[in-house]
C-alpha positions as CSV (number, residue, x, y, z in Angstrom):
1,X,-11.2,-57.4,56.5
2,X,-9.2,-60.6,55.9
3,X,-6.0,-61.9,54.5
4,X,-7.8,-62.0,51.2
5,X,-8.9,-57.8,51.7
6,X,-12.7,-58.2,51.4
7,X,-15.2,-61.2,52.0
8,X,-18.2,-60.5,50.8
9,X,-21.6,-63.4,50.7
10,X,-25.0,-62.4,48.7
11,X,-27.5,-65.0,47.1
12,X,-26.9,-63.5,43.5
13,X,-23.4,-62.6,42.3
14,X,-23.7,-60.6,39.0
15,X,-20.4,-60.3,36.9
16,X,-21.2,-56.6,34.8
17,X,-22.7,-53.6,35.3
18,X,-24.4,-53.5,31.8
19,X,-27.5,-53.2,30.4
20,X,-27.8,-57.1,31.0
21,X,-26.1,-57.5,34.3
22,X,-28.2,-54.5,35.8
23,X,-31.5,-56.1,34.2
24,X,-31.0,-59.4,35.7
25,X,-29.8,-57.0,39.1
26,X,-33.3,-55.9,39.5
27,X,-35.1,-58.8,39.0
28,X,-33.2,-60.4,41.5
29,X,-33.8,-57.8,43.8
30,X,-37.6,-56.9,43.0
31,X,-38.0,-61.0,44.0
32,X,-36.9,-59.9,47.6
33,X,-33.4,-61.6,47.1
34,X,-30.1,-60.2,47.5
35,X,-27.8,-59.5,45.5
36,X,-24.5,-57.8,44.4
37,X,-22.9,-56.2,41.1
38,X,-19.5,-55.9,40.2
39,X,-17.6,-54.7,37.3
40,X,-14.2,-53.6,35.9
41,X,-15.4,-50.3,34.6
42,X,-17.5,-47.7,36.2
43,X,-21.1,-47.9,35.3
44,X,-20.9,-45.1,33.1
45,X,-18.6,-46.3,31.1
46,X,-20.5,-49.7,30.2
47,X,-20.9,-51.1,26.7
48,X,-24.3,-50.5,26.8
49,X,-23.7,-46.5,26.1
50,X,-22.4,-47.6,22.4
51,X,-25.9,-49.4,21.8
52,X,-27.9,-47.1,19.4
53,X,-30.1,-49.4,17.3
54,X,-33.6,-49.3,19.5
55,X,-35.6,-51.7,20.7
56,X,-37.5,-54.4,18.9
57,X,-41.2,-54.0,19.8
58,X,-42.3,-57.6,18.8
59,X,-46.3,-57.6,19.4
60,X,-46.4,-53.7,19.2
61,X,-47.8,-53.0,15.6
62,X,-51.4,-54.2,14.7
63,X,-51.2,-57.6,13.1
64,X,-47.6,-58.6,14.6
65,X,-48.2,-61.5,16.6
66,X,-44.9,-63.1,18.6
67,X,-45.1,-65.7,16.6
68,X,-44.2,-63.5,13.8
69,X,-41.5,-61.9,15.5
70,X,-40.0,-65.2,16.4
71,X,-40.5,-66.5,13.2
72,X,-38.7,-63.5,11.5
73,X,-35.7,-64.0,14.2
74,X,-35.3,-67.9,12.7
75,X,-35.8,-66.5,9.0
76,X,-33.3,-63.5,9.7
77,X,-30.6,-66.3,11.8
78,X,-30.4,-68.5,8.8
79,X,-32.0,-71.3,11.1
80,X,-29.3,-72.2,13.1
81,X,-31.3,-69.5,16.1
82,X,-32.7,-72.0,19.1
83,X,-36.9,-71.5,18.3
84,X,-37.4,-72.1,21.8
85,X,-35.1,-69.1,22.6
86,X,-37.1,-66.9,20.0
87,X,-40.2,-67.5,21.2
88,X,-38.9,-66.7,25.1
89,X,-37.6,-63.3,23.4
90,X,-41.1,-62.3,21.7
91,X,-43.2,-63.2,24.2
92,X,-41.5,-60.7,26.6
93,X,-39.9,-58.0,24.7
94,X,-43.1,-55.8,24.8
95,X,-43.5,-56.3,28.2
96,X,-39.7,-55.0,28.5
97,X,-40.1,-52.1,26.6
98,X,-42.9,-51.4,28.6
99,X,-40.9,-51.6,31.5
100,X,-38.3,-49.4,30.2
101,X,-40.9,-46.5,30.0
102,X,-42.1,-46.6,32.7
103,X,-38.5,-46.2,34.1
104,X,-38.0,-43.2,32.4
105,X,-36.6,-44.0,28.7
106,X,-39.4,-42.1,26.4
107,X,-38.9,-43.5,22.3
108,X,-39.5,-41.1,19.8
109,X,-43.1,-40.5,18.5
110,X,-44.8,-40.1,15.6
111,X,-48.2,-38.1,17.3
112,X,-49.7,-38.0,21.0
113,X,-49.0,-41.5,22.5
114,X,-48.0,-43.1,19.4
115,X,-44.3,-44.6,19.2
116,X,-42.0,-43.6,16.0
117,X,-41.5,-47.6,15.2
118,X,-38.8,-48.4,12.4
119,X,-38.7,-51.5,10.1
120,X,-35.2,-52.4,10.2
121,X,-32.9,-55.1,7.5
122,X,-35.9,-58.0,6.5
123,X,-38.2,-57.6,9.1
124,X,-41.9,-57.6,7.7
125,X,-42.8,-55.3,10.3
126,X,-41.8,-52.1,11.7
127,X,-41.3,-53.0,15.4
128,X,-38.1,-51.0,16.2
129,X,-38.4,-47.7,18.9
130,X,-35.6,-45.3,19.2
131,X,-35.1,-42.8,21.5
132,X,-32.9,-40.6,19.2
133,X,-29.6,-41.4,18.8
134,X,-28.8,-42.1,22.8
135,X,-31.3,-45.4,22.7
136,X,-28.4,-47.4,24.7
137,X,-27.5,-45.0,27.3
138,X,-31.0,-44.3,28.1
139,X,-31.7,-48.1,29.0
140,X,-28.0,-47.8,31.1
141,X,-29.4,-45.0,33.0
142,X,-32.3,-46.0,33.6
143,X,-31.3,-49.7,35.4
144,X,-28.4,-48.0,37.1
145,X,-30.9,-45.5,39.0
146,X,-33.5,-48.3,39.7
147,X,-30.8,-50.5,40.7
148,X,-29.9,-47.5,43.3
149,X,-33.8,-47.1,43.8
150,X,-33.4,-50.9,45.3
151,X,-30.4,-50.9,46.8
152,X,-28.4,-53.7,45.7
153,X,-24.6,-52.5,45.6
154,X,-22.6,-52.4,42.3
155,X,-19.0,-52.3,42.8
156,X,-16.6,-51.0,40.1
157,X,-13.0,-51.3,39.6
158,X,-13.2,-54.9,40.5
159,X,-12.3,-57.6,38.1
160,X,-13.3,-61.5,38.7
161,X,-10.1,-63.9,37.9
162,X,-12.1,-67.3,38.9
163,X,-15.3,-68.6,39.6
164,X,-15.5,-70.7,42.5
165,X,-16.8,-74.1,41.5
166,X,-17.2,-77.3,44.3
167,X,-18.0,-80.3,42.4
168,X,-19.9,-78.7,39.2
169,X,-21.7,-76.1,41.3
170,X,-21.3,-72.7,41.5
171,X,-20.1,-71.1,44.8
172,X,-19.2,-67.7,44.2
173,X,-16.1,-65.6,42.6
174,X,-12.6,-64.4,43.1
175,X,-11.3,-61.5,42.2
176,X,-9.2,-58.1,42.9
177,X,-9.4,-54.6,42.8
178,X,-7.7,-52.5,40.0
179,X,-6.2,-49.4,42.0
180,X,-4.8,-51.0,45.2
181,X,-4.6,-55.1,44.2
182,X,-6.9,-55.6,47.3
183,X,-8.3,-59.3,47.1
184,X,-12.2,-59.8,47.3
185,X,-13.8,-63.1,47.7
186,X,-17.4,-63.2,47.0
187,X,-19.7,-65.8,48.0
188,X,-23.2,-66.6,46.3
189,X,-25.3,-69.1,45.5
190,X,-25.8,-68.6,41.8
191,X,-23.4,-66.1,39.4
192,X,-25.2,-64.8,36.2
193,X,-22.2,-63.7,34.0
194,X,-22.7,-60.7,31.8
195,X,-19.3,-59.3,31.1
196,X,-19.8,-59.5,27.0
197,X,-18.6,-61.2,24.0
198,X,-15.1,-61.7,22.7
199,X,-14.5,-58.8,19.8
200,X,-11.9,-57.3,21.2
201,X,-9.5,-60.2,20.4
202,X,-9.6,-58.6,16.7
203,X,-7.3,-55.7,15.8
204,X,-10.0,-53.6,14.6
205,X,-12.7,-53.3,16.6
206,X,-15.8,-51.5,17.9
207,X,-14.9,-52.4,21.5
208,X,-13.1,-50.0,23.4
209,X,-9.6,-51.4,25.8
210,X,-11.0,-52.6,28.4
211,X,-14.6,-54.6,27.5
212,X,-15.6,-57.8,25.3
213,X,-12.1,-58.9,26.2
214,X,-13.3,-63.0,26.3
215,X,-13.3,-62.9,29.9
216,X,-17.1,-64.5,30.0
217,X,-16.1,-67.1,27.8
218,X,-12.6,-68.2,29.8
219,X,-14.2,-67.6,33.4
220,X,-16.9,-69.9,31.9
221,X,-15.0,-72.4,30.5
222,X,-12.3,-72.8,33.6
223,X,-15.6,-73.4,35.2
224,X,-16.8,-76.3,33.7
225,X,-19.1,-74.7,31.1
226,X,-19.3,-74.6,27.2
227,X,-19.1,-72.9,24.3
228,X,-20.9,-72.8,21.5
229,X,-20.9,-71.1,18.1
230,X,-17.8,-68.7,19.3
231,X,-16.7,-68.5,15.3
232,X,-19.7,-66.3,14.3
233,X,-19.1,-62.8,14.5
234,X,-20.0,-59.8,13.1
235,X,-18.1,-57.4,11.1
236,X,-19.9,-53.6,10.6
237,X,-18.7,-52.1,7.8
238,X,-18.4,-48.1,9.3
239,X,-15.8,-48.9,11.8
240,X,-12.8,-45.7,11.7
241,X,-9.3,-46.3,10.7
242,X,-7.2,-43.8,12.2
243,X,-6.1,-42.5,14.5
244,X,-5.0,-46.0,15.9
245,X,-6.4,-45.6,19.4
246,X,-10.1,-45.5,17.9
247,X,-9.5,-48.0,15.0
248,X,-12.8,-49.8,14.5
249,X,-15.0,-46.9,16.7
250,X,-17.9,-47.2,14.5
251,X,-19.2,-44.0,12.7
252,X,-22.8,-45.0,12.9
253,X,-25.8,-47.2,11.8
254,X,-28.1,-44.3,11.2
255,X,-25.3,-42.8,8.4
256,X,-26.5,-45.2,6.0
257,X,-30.0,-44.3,7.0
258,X,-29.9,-41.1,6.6
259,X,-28.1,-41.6,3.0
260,X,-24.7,-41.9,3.6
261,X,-23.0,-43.6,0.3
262,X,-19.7,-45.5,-0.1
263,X,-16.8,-44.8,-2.4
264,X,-14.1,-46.7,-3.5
265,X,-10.5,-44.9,-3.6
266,X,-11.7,-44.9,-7.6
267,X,-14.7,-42.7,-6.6
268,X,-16.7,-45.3,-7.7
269,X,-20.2,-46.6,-5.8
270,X,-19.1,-50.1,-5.7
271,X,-22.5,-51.0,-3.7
272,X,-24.0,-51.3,-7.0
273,X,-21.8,-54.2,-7.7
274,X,-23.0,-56.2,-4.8
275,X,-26.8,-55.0,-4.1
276,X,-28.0,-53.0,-6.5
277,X,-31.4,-52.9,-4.9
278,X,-30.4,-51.8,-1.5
279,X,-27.3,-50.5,-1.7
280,X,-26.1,-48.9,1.4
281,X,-28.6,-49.9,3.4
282,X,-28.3,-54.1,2.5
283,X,-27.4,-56.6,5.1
284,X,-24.8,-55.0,7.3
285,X,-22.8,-58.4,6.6
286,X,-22.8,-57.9,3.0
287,X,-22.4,-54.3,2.9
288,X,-19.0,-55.3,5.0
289,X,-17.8,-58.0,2.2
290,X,-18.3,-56.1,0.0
291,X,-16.3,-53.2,1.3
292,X,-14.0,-56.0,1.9
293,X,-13.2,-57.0,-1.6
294,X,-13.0,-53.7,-2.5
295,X,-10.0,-53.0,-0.5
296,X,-8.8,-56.7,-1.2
297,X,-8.7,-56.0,-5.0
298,X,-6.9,-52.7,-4.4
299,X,-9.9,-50.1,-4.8
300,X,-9.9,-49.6,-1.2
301,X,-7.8,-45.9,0.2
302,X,-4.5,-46.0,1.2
303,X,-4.9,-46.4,4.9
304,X,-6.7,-50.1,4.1
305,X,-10.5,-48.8,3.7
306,X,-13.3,-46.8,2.0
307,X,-14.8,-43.7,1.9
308,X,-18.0,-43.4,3.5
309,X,-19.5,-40.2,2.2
310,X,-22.5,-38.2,3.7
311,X,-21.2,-34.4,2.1
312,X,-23.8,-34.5,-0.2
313,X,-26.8,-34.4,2.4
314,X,-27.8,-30.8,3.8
315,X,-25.9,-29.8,6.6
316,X,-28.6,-28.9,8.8
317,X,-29.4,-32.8,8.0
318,X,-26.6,-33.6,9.5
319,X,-26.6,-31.6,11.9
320,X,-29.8,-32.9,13.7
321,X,-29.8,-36.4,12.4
322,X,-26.8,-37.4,12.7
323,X,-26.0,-35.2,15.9
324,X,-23.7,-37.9,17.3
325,X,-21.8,-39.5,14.0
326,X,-20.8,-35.9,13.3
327,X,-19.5,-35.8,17.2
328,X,-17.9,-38.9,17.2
329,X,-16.0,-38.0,13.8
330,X,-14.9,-34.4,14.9
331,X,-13.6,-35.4,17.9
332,X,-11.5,-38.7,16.5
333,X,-10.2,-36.8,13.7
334,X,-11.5,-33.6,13.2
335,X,-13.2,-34.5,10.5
336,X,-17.0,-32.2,9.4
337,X,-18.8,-34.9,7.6
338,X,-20.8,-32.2,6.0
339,X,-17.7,-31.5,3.6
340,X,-15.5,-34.1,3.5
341,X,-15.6,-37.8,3.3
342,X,-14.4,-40.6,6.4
343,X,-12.4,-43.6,6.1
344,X,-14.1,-46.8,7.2
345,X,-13.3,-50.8,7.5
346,X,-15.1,-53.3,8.4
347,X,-14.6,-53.8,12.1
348,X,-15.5,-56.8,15.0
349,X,-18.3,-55.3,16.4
350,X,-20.3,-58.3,18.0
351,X,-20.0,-61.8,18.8
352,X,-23.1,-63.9,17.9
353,X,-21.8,-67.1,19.7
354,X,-20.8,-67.4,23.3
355,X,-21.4,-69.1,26.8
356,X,-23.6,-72.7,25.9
357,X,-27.0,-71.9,27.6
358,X,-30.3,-73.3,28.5
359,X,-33.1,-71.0,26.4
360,X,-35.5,-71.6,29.4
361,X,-33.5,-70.0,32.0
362,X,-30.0,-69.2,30.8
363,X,-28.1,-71.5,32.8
364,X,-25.1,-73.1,31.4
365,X,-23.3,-76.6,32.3
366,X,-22.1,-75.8,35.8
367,X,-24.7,-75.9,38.3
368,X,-25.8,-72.1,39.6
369,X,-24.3,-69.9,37.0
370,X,-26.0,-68.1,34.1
371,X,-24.6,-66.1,31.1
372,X,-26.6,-63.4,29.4
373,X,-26.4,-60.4,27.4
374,X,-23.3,-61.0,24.6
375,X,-22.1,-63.4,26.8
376,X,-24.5,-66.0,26.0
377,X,-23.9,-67.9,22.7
378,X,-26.6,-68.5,19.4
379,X,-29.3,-66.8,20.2
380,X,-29.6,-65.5,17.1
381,X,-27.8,-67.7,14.3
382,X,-25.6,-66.7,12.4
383,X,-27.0,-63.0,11.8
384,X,-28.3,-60.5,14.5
385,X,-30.4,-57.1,13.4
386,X,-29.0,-54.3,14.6
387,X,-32.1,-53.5,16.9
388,X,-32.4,-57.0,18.7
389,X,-29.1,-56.5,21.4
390,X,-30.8,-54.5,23.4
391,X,-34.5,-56.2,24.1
392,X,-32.5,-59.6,24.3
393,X,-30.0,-58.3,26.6
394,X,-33.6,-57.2,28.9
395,X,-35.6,-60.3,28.0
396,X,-32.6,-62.4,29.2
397,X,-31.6,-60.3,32.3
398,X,-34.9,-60.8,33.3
399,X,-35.3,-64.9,32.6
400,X,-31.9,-65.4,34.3
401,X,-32.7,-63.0,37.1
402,X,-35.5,-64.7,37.8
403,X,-34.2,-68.2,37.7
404,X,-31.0,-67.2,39.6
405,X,-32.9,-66.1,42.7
406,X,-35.5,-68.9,42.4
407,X,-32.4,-71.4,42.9
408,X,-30.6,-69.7,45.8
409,X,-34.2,-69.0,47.3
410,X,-34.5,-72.5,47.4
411,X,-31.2,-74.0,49.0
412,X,-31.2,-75.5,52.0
413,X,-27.3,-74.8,52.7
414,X,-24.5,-73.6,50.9
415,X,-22.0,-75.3,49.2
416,X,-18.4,-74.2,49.7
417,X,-14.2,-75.0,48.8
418,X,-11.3,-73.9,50.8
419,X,-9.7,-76.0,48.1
420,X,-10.9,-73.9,45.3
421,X,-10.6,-70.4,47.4
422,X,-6.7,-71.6,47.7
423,X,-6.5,-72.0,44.3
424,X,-7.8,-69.0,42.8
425,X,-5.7,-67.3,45.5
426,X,-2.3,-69.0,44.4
427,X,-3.1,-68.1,40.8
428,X,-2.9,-64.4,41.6
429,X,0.1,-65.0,44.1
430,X,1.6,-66.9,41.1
431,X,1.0,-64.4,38.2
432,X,2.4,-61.3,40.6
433,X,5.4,-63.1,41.1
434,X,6.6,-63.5,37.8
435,X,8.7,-60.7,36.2
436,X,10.0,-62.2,32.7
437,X,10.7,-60.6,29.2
438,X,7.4,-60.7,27.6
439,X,4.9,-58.3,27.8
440,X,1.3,-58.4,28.2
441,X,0.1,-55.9,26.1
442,X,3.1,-56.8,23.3
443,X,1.4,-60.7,23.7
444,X,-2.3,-59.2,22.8
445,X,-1.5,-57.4,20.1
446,X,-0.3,-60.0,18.4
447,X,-3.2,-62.4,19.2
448,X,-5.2,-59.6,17.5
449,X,-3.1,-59.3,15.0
450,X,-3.1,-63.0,14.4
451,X,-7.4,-63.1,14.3
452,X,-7.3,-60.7,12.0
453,X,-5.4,-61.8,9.5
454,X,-6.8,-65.6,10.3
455,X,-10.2,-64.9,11.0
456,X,-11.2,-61.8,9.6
457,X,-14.4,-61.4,7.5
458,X,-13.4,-63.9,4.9
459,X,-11.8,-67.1,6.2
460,X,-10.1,-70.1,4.7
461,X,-8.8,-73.2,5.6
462,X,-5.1,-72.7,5.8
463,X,-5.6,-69.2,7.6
464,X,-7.0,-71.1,10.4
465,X,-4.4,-73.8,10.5
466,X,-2.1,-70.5,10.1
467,X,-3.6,-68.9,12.9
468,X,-3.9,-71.8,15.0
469,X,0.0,-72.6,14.8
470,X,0.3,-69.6,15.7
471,X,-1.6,-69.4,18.7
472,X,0.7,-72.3,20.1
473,X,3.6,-69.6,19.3
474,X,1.9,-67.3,21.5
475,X,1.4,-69.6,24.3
476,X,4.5,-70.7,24.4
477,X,5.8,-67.0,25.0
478,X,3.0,-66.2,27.9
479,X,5.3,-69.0,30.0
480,X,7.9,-66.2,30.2
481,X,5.4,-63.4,30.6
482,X,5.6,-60.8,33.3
483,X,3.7,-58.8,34.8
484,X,4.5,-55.5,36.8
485,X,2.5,-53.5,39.7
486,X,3.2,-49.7,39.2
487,X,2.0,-46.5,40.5
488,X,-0.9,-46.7,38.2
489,X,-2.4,-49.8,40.0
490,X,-3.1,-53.6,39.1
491,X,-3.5,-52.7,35.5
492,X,-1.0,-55.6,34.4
493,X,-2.4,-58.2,36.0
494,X,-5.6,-57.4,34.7
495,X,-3.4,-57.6,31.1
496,X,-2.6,-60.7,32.2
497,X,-5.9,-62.3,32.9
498,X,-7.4,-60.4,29.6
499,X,-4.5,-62.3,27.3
500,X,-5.6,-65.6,28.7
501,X,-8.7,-64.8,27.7
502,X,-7.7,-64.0,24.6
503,X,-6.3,-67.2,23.4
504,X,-8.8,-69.0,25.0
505,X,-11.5,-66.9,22.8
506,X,-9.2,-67.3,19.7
507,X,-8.2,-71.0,19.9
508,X,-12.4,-71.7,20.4
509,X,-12.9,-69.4,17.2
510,X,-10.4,-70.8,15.4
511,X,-11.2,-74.3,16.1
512,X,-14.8,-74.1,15.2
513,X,-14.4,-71.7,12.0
514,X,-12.4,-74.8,10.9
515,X,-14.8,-77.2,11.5
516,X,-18.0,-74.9,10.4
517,X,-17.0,-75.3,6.2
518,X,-19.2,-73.6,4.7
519,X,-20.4,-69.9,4.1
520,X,-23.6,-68.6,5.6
521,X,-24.6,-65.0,6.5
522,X,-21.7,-63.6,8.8
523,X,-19.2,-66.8,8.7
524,X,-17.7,-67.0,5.1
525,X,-15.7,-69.0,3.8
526,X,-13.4,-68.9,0.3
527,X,-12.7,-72.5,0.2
528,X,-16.6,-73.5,0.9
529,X,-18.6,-70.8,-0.6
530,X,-21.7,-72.4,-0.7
531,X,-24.4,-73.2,2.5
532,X,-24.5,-76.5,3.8
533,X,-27.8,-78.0,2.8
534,X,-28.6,-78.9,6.9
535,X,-28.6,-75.7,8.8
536,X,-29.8,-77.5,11.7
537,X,-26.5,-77.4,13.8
538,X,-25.1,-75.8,16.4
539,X,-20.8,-76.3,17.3
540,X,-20.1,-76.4,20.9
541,X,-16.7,-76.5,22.2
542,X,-14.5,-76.6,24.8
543,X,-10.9,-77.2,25.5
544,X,-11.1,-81.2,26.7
545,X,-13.8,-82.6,23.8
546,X,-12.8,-80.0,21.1
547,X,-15.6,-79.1,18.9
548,X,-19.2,-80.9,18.8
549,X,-22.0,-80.7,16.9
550,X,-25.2,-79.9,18.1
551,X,-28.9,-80.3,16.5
552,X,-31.3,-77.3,16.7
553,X,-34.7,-78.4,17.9
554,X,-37.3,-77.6,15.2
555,X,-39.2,-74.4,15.2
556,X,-42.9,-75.4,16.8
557,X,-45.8,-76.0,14.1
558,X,-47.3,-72.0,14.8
559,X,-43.8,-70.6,14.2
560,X,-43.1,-73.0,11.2
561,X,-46.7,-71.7,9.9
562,X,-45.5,-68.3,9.5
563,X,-41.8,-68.0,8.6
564,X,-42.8,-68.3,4.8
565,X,-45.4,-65.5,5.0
566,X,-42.7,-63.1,6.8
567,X,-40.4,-63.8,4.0
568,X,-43.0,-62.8,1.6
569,X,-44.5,-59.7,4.1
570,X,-44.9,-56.0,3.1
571,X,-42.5,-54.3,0.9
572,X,-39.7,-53.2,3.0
573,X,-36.9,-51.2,0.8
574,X,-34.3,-52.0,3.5
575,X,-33.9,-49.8,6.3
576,X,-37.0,-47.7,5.5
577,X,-38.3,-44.9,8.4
C-alpha cells in the first residue's frame, strides 16, 4: 500500500475482461509470462455474453480453403478490409475453434462428430458453428475458467484513466477503483487494450451503460496512438424501443432466421420494396435502411419504429428456437412474441473502425501497446458478418498475446516516468475537485443525442457540420462540469472519464464521416449516394493531424484469384440453415 492505494508491476497489462482481453490473457500466460487483467465490470457481466452469432469455421467444410475465407472477408468488406489482416484471421480461426472445444464450448451437431455449420449473409460456404443461442457466453466462460486454471489475476471494479507513456513507449496504466476511489498504478511492459468499440456514444444502442463507452479509443489516442475508420458503424435493425432503459437491446439475429417478418405501422411488408429476393434475411445494413426510410416517410409506429412480427410461426417454434428472443422480450416488456408483434429500430450495435493497428501483431503507434477485439479499427471494411466478432476477437487475442509477451520477454530493463505517474495522478485529483453546475450524465446524453441525429444511419453533410458545432457546445459546458463522490462510490468520476470519451469518439466520427463522401455498405450518405470508384483507402485520424488517408495494400495474387469465384459460389438464399 502507497499514497496511490495499490502498486501493482506484471509484464502484460490487459485492459478487459472479455472474450478478447481473456484470449490474449492466456496466451500470455501459456508463454510462461505474467500477466494481469483488469476491468470495470465483473467478468460475468462482459460484452461477450450478448455475442450470439457463432463462430466462423474458415477451412472447416470440404473445399473451403483460407484463401477462400479471406477472400470472402475482402468481397463481404467492400475492399477497404487490410488482406494481410484476412489472411492472419483464416489461417487461425480453425485452429481457434478447435481450441475452444477443447475448452469446453461443444457447437451444435448435425450427427456423431459432425458440426451443425451455417452459411451466413454472402458467404459461399457454410462455415458458421453455434452452440445454440448462448454461443458468446460459452466462449466467456470458458477463457474465464482457463484463465483461473492459469492463474493470472483479473481484477474487476477497476477502471484505467491513463496509460502511462515515457517517450512513445508504453509503461503501464493508471487507474481507480469504483466502490472506494482507491488509486492503483500498474506497471507493465506492454498493455494490449480490449475494452471495445464506441456505440454507446449513440442514443440507441445495443450496448448496455457501462461498456463500448470510447474509452479504448481516448486512452489510445491521449497515448500517442491513432485512429482509423472510427465513422463506420453498424446499425442492426431489431434493436427495442421501449422501455427507455433497454432502448436498442437487440431482439435477436436468429428472429429473422427463423422467419420473423417486418411490418410497417400500414401492416405492410415493406422488405419487398428494398429486397425482394431476401427479404428479411438481406444484408443486416440494408434491412436497417430500409426500416429507416420507412419510419422517415412516416410508415414507421408511433414510438419511432417497426413491427417486427414472429406471431405467425408455431409457438412451440418459438419456444425452442427462439428460447432467448422470447426471454429477452418478456422480461423488457412483457411482451409473448407468439401473439403479438415488437417494436424495433435500427440501433448502434458495433463499431467496425477503431484503434490504428499493425495486422501482423496488433500493435498500434505507441511502442508496447496493442488493441484487439472491437477495439481495434478496419478489420473488416465497411461491413462485418454477424458470425466473424467472435473468431476475430480469438485470432487477435491470440496474435497480440503472443506478440505482447515476446516484447516484454525480451527487455533488458524497464522504462519508467514519475513525470507521467504525477500527471495521471493530478488529473484525478483535478476532476474530484471540481463541483460545478453541469452534470455528467446530463452532458452524455446529449452527445448521444447529438450522434444520433448527426450521425445516424443516413448521414449528410450539414448534419456533420451540425453535429460538429455542436460538439464544441458540449465542450465548452464540460469546463463547468462537476463531479460528485456519494455513498454509491466513484461512479461520477467514472461519468466523467466516459464523457471524455465520448466527444473524443464523436469528434473522430464526425470528422471522418465528413471527409469519407460517399456511400458504401454501412456508411451512407444522402448528399453522395454513389461509391467512390477507388475503394482502396483507409481514414486515420487523430486530434493533432485531423483526418488522413490511407492506401490498402492489395490483396496477394492467391487471394485475388478467388474473390470472383466466391462471388459467383453456391446458391446461398441468404441466411439459409
Amino acid at each position: 500500500m502507497s499514497s496511490f492505494g495499490y502498486q501493482l508491476a506484471t509484464s502484460v497489462l490487459v485492459v478487459g475482461a472479455g472474450g478478447a482481453g481473456l484470449r490474449a490473457a492466456v496466451e500470455v500466460a501459456e508463454s510462461g509470462v505474467a500477466a494481469i487483467a483488469v476491468d470495470r465490470r465483473m467478468t460475468e457481466d462482459v460484452h461477450t455474453v450478448m455475442a450470439w452469432g457463432g463462430f466462423d469455421r474458415a477451412s472447416a467444410t470440404v473445399g473451403d480453403a483460407g484463401e477462400r475465407r479471406a477472400a470472402d472477408t475482402l468481397r463481404e468488406s467492400h475492399f477497404p478490409a487490410d488482406p494481410r489482416t484476412a489472411r492472419v484471421v483464416a489461417r487461425y480461426a480453425e485452429r481457434e475453434c478447435r481450441a475452444m472445444g477443447r475448452h469446453g464450448v461443444r457447437p451444435d451437431r448435425r450427427g456423431p462428430g459432425e458440426p451443425a455449420q451455417r452459411r451466413f449473409g454472402d458467404d459461399a460456404y457454410r462455415r458458421t458453428a453455434q452452440a445454440g443461442e448462448y454461443t458468446g457466453p460459452e466462449v466467456r466462460r470458458a477463457l474465464r475458467e482457463h484463465v483461473r486454471q492459469l492463474g493470472v489475476p483479473v481484477l474487476t471494479n477497476m477502471y484505467v484513466t491513463r496509460l502511462l507513456v515515457d517517450d512513445g513507449t508504453v509503461f503501464g496504466a493508471y487507474g481507480f477503483d469504483l466502490v472506494d476511489g482507491s488509486r492503483y498504478l500498474v506497471h507493465a511492459d506492454s498493455v494490449i487494450l480490449a475494452t471495445g468499440g464506441h456505440t454507446r456514444i449513440w442514443r440507441r444502442t445495443s450496448s448496455r451503460r457501462h461498456e463500448n463507452t470510447g474509452d479504448a479509443f481516448r486512452l489510445a489516442v491521449e497515448a500517442g496512438a491513432r485512429l482509423r475508420n472510427p465513422e463506420l458503424v453498424r446499425f442492426h435493425p431489431f434493436g427495442l424501443i421501449r422501455p427507455e432503459n433497454a432502448a436498442g437491446v437487440l431482439v435477436g439475429e436468429e428472429a429473422r432466421g427463423e422467419g420473423g417478418v417486418l411490418l410497417n405501422n400500414l401492416g405492410e411488408r415493406f422488405m419487398t420494396r428494398y429486397d425482394a429476393e431476401r427479404m428479411e434475411r438481406g444484408s443486416r445494413d440494408g434491412v436497417a435502411l430500409a426500416s429507416h426510410r420507412e419510419i422517415g416517410e412516416g410508415r414507421g409506429t408511433p414510438a419511432g419504429g417497426v413491427w417486427l412480427d414472429l406471431s405467425h410461426l408455431p409457438r412451440e417454434t418459438v419456444l425452442t428456437r427462439l428460447p432467448q428472443v422470447h426471454r429477452t422480450v418478456w422480461d423488457r416488456q412483457m411482451v409473448d412474441i407468439t401473439h403479438d408483434p415488437v417494436e424495433v429500430a435500427p440501433t448502434a450495435q458495433y463499431s467496425l473502425g477503431g484503434v490504428r493497428v499493425r495486422p501482423e501483431d496488433h500493435a498500434t503507434d505507441v511502442v508496447g501497446l496493442y488493441a484487439i477485439g472491437e477495439a481495434a479499427g478496419a478489420v473488416d471494411g465497411v461491413h462485418r458478418p454477424q458470425e466473424r466478432p467472435l473468431i476475430e476477437l480469438l485470432v487477435h487475442g491470440r496474435i497480440a498475446g503472443r506478440a505482447a509477451a515476446e516484447r516484454s520477454a525480451g527487455l533488458t530493463a524497464q522504462y519508467r516516468s514519475r513525470a507521467a505517474v504525477r500527471a495521471a495522478e493530478a488529473d484525478v485529483n483535478r476532476l474530484l475537485a471540481t463541483d460545478e453546475d453541469e452534470n455528467t450524465r446530463a452532458l452524455s446524453r446529449a452527445v448521444r443525442g447529438l450522434m444520433t441525429e448527426s450521425a445516424g444511419v443516413v448521414r449528410d453533410g450539414a448534419g456533420l457540420t451540425a453535429g460538429l458545432a455542436g460538439l464544441d457546445e458540449i465542450e465548452g459546458r464540460m469546463r463547468n462540469m462537476g463531479v460528485h463522490v456519494d455513498i454509491g462510490g466513484f461512479q461520477d468520476l467514472a461519468y466523467a472519464y466516459d464523457l471524455r470519451s465520448a466527444v473524443l469518439s464523436a469528434r473522430a466520427t464526425l470528422e471522418c464521416a465528413s471527409e469519407r463522401r460517399e456511400t458504401r455498405d454501412c456508411h451512407r450518405r444522402s448528399d453522395y449516394p454513389r461509391t467512390d470508384s477507388d475503394p482502396n483507402a483507409n481514414l486515420v485520424w487523430s486530434p493533432a493531424t485531423g483526418v488522413r488517408r490511407e492506401p490498402v495494400p492489395p490483396a496477394p495474387a492467391d487471394i485475388a484469384a478467388v474473390i470472383h469465384d466466391v462471388s459467383a459460389g453456391p446458391s446461398r438464399p441468404g441466411h439459409e440453415v
